[in-house]
Biotite code that builds the C-alpha atoms (Angstrom):
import biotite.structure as struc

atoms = struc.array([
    struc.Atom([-14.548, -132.154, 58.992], chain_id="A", res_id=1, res_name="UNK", atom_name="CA", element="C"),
    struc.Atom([-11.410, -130.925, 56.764], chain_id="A", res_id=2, res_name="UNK", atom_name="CA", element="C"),
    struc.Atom([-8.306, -132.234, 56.115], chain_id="A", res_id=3, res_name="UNK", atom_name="CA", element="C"),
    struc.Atom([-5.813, -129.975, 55.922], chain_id="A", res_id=4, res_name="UNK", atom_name="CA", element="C"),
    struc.Atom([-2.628, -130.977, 53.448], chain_id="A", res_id=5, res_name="UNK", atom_name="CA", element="C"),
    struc.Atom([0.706, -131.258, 55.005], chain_id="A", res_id=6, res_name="UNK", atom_name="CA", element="C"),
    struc.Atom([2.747, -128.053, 52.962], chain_id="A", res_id=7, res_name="UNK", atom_name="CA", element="C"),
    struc.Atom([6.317, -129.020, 52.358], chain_id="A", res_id=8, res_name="UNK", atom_name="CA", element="C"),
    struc.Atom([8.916, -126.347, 51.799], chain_id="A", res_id=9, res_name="UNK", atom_name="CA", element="C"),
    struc.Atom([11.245, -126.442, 49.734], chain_id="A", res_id=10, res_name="UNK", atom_name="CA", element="C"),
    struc.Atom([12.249, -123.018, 47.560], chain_id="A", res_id=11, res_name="UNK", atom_name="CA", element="C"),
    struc.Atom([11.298, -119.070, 48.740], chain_id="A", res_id=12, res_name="UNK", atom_name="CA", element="C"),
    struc.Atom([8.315, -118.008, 47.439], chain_id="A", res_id=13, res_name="UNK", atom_name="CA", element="C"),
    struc.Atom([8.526, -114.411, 45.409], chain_id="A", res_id=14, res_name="UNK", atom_name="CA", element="C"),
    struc.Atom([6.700, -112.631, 48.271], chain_id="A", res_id=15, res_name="UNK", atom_name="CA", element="C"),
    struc.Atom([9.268, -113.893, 51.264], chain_id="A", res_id=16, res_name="UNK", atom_name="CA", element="C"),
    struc.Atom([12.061, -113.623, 48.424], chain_id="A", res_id=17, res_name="UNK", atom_name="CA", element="C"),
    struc.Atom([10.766, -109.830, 48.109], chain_id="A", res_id=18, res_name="UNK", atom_name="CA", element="C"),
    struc.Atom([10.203, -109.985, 52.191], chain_id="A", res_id=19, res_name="UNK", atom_name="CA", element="C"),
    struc.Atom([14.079, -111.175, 52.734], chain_id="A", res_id=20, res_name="UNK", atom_name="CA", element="C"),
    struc.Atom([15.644, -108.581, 50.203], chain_id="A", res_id=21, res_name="UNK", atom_name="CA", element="C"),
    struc.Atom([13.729, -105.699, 51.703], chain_id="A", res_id=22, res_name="UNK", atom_name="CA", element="C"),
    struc.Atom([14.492, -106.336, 55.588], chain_id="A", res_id=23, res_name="UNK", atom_name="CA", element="C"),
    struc.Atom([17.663, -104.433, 55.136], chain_id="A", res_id=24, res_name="UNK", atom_name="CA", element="C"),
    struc.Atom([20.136, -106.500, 56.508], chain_id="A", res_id=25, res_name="UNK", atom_name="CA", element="C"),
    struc.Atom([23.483, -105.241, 57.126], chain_id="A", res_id=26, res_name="UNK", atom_name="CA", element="C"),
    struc.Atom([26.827, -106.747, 56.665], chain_id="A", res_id=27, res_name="UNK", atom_name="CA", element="C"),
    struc.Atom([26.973, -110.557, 56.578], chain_id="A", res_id=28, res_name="UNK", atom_name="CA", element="C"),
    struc.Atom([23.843, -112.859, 57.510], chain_id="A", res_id=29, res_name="UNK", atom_name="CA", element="C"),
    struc.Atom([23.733, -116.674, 59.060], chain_id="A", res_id=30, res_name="UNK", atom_name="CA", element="C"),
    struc.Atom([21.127, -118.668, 56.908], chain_id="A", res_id=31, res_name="UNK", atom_name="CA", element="C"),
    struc.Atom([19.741, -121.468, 59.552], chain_id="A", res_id=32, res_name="UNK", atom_name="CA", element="C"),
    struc.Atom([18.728, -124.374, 57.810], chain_id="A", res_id=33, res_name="UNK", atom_name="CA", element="C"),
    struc.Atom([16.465, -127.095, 58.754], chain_id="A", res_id=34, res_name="UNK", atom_name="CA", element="C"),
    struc.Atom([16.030, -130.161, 56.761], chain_id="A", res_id=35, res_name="UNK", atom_name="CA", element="C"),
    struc.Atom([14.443, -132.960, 56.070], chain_id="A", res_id=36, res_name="UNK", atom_name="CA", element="C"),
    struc.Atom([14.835, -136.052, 53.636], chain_id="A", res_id=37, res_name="UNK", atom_name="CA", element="C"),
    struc.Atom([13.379, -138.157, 51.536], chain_id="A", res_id=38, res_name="UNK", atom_name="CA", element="C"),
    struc.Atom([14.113, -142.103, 52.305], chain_id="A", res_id=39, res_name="UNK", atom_name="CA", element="C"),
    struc.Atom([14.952, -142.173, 48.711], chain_id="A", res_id=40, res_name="UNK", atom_name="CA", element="C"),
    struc.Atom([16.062, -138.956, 46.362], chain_id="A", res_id=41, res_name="UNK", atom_name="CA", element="C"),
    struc.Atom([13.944, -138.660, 43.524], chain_id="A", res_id=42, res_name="UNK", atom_name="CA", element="C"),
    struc.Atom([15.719, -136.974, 40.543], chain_id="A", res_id=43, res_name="UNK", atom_name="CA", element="C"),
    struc.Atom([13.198, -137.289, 38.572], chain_id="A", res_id=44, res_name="UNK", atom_name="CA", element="C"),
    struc.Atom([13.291, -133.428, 38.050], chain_id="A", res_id=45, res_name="UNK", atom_name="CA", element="C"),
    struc.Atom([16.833, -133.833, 37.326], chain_id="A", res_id=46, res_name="UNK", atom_name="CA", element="C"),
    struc.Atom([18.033, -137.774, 35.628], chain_id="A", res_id=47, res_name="UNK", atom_name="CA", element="C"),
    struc.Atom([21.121, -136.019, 34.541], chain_id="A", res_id=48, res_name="UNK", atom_name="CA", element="C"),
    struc.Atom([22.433, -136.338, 37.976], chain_id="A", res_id=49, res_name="UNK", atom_name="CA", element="C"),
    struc.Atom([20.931, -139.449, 38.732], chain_id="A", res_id=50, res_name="UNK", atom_name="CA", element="C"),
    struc.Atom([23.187, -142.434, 40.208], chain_id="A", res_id=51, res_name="UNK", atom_name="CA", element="C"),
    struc.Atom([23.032, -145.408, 38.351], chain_id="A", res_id=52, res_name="UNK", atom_name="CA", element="C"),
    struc.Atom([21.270, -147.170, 41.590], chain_id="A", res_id=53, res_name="UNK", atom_name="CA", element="C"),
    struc.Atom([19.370, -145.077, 43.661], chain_id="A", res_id=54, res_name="UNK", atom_name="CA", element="C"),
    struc.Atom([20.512, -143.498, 46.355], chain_id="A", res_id=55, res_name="UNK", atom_name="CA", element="C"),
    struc.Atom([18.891, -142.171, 49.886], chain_id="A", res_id=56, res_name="UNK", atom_name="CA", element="C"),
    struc.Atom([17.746, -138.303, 50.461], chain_id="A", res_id=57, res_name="UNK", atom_name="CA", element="C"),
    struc.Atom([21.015, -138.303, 52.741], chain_id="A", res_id=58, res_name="UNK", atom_name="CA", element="C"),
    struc.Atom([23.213, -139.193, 50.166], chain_id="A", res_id=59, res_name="UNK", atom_name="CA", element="C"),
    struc.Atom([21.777, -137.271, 47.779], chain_id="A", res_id=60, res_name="UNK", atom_name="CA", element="C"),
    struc.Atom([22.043, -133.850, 49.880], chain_id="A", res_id=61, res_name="UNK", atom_name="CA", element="C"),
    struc.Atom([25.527, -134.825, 50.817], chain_id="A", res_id=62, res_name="UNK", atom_name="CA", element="C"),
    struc.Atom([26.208, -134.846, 46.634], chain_id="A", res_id=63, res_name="UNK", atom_name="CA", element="C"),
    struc.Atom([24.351, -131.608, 47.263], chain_id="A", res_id=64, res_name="UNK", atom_name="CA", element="C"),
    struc.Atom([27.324, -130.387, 49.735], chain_id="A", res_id=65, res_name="UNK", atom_name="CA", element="C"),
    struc.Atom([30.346, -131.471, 47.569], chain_id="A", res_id=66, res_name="UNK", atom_name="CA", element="C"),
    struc.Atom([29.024, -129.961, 44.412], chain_id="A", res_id=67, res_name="UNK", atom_name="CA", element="C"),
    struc.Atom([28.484, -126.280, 46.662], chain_id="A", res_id=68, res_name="UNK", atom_name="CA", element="C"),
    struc.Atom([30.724, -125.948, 48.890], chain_id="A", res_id=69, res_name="UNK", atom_name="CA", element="C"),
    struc.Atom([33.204, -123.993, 45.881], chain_id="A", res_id=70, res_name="UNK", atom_name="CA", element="C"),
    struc.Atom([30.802, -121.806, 44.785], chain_id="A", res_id=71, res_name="UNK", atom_name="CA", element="C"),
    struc.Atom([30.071, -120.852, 48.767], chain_id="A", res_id=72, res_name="UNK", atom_name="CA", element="C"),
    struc.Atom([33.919, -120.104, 49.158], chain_id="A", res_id=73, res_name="UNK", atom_name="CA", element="C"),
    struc.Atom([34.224, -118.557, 46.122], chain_id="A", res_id=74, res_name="UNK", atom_name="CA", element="C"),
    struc.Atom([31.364, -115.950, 47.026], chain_id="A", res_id=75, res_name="UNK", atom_name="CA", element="C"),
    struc.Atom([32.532, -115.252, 50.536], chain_id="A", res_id=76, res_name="UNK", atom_name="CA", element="C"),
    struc.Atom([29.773, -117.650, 52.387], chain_id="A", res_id=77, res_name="UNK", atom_name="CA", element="C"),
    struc.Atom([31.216, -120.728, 54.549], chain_id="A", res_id=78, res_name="UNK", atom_name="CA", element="C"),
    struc.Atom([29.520, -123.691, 55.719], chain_id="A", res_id=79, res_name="UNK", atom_name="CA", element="C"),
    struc.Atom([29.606, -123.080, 60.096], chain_id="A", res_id=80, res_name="UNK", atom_name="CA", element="C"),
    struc.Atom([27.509, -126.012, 60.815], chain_id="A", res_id=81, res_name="UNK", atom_name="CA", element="C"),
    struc.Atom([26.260, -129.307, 59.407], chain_id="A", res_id=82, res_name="UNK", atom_name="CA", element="C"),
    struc.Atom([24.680, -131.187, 62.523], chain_id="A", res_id=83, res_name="UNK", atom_name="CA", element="C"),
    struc.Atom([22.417, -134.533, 62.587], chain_id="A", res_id=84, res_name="UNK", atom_name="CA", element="C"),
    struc.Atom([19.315, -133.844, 63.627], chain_id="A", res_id=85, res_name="UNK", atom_name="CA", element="C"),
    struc.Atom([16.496, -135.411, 65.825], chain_id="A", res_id=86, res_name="UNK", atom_name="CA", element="C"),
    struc.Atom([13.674, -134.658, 67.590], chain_id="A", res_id=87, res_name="UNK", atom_name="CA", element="C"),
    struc.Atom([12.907, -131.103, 69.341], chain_id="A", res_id=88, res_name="UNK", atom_name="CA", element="C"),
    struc.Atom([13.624, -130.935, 72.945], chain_id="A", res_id=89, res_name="UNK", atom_name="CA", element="C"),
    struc.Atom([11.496, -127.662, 73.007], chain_id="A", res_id=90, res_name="UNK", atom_name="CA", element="C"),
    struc.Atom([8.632, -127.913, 69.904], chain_id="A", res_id=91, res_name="UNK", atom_name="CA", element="C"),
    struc.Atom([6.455, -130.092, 68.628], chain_id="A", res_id=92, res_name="UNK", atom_name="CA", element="C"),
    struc.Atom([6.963, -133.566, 69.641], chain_id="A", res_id=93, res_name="UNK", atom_name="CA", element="C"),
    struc.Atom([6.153, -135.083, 66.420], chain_id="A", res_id=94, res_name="UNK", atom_name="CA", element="C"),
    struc.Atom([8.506, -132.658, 64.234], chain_id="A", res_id=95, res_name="UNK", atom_name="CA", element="C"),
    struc.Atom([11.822, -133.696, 63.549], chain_id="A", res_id=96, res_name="UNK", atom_name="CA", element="C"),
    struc.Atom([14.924, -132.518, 61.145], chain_id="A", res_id=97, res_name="UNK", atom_name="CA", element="C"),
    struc.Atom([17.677, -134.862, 59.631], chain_id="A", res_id=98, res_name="UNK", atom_name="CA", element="C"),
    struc.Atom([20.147, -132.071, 59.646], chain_id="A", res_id=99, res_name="UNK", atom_name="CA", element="C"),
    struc.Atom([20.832, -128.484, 60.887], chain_id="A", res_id=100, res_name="UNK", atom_name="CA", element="C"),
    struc.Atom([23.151, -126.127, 58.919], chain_id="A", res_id=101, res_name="UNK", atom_name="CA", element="C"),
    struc.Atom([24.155, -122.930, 59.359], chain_id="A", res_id=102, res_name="UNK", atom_name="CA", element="C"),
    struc.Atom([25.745, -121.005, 56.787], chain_id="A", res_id=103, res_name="UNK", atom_name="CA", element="C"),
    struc.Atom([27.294, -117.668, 56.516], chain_id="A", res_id=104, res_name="UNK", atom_name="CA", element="C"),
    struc.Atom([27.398, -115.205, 54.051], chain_id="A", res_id=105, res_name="UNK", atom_name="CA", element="C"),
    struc.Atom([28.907, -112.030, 53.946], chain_id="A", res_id=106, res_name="UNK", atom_name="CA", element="C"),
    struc.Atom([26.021, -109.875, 52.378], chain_id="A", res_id=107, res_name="UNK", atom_name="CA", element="C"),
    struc.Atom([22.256, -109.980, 50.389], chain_id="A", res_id=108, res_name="UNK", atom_name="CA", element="C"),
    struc.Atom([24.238, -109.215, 47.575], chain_id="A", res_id=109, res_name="UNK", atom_name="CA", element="C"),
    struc.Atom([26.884, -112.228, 47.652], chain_id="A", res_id=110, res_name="UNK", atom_name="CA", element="C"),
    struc.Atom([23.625, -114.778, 48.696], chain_id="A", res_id=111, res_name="UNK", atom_name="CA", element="C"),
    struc.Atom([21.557, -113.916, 45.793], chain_id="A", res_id=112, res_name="UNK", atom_name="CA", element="C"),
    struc.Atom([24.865, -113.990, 43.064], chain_id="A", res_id=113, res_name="UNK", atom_name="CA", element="C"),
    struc.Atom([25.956, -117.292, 44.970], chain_id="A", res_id=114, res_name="UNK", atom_name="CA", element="C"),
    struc.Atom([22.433, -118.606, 44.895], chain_id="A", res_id=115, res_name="UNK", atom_name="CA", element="C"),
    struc.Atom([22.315, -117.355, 41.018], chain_id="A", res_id=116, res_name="UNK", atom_name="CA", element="C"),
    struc.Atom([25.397, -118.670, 39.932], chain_id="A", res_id=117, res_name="UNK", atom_name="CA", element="C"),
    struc.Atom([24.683, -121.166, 36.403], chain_id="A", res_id=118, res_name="UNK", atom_name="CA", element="C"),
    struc.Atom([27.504, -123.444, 37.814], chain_id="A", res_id=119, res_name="UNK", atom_name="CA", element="C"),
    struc.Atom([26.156, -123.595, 41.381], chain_id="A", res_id=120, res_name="UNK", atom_name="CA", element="C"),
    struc.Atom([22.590, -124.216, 39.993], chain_id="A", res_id=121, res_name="UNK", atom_name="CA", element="C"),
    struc.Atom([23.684, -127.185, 37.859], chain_id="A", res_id=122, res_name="UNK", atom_name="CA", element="C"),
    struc.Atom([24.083, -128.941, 40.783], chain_id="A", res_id=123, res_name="UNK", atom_name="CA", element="C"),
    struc.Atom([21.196, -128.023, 42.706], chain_id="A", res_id=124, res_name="UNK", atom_name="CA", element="C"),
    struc.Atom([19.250, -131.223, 41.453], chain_id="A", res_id=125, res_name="UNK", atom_name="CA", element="C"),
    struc.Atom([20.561, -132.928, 44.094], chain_id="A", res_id=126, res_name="UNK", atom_name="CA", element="C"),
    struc.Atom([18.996, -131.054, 47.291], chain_id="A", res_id=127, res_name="UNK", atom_name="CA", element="C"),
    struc.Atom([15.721, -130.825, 45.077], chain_id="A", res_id=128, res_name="UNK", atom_name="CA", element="C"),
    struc.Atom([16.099, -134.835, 45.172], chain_id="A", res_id=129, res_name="UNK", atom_name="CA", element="C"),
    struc.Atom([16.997, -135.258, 48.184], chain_id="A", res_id=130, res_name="UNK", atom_name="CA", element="C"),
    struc.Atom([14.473, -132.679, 50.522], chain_id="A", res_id=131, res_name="UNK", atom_name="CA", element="C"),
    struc.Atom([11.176, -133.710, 51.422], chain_id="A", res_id=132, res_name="UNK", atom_name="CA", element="C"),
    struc.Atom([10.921, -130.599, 53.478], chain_id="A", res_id=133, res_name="UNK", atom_name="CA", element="C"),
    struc.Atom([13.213, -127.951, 54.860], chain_id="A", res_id=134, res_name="UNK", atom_name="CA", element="C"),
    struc.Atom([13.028, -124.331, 56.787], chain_id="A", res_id=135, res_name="UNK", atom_name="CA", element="C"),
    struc.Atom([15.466, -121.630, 56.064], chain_id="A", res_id=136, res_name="UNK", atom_name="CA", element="C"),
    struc.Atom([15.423, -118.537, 58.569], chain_id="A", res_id=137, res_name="UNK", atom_name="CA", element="C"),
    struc.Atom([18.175, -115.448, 57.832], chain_id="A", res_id=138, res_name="UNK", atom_name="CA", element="C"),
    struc.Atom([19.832, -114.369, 61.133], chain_id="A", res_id=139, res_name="UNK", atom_name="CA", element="C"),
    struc.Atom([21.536, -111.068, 61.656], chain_id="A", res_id=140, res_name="UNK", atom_name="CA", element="C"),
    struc.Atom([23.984, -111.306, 64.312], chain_id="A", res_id=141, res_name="UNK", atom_name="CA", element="C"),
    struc.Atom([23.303, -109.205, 67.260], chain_id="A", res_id=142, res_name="UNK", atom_name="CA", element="C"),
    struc.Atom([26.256, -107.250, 69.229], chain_id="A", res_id=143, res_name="UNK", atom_name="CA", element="C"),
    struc.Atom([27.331, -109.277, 72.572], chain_id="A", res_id=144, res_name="UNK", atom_name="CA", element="C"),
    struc.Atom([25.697, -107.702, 75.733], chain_id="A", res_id=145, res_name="UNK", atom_name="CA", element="C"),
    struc.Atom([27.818, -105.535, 77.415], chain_id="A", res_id=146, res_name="UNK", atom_name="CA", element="C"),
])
């Protein structure tokens, strides 16, 4: 009998990096964002932004939000959505997300500068503390039926 190990997600890999560039998407894009947090953020990969005491995986990914949000405007992206999350109501009953975001950005091009940006990425120690695991799915909006 196997085991299989639980797979957390928490950056794009280069093939589904490659995958999302080459889909072709058109004008802006909707990122959907699931996530998940750690009871505690561990900044271990990052003790320059460390609290003095520590600090929950909420807390940390809210840091997260204040230290972004600028960058986002500044690149033509806003935040549409932060929601608490729960349980699914249709999906696996033992799955649940802390949050749901949804953010929009007005091309490929703008994401991968905003996500590229040093002073965006100087912050970015504070979602790696605070996500134990997270799903990120790019939406093209579709025209309203007729």
């Amino acid at each position: 009998m196997s085991v299989l190990a639980k797979v957390n997600y928490l950056e794009p890999t280069p093939s589904t990096g490659k995958l999302f560039v080459q889909r072709g998407f058109e004008g802006s894009i909707i990122m959907l964002n699931l996530l998940r947090f750690r009871a505690i953020a561990d900044y271990s990969a990052h003790p320059e932004l460390a609290p003095p005491e520590p600090i929950s995986g909420a807390e940390a990914f809210d840091r997260y939000i204040r230290h972004t949000l600028p960058f986002l405007h500044d690149s033509g992206g806003e935040l549409l959505l932060l929601c608490a999350g729960g349980p699914f109501l249709i999906g696996p009953e033992d799955e649940t997300w802390d949050r749901a975001m949804l953010v929009r950005q007005s091309s490929v091009a703008s994401f991968l500068a905003f996500a590229s940006h040093d002073a965006y990425l100087a912050g970015i120690g504070h979602r790696t503390a605070a996500v134990e695991d997270s799903r990120l799915l790019p939406l093209s909006e579709l025209l309203p039926p007729a």
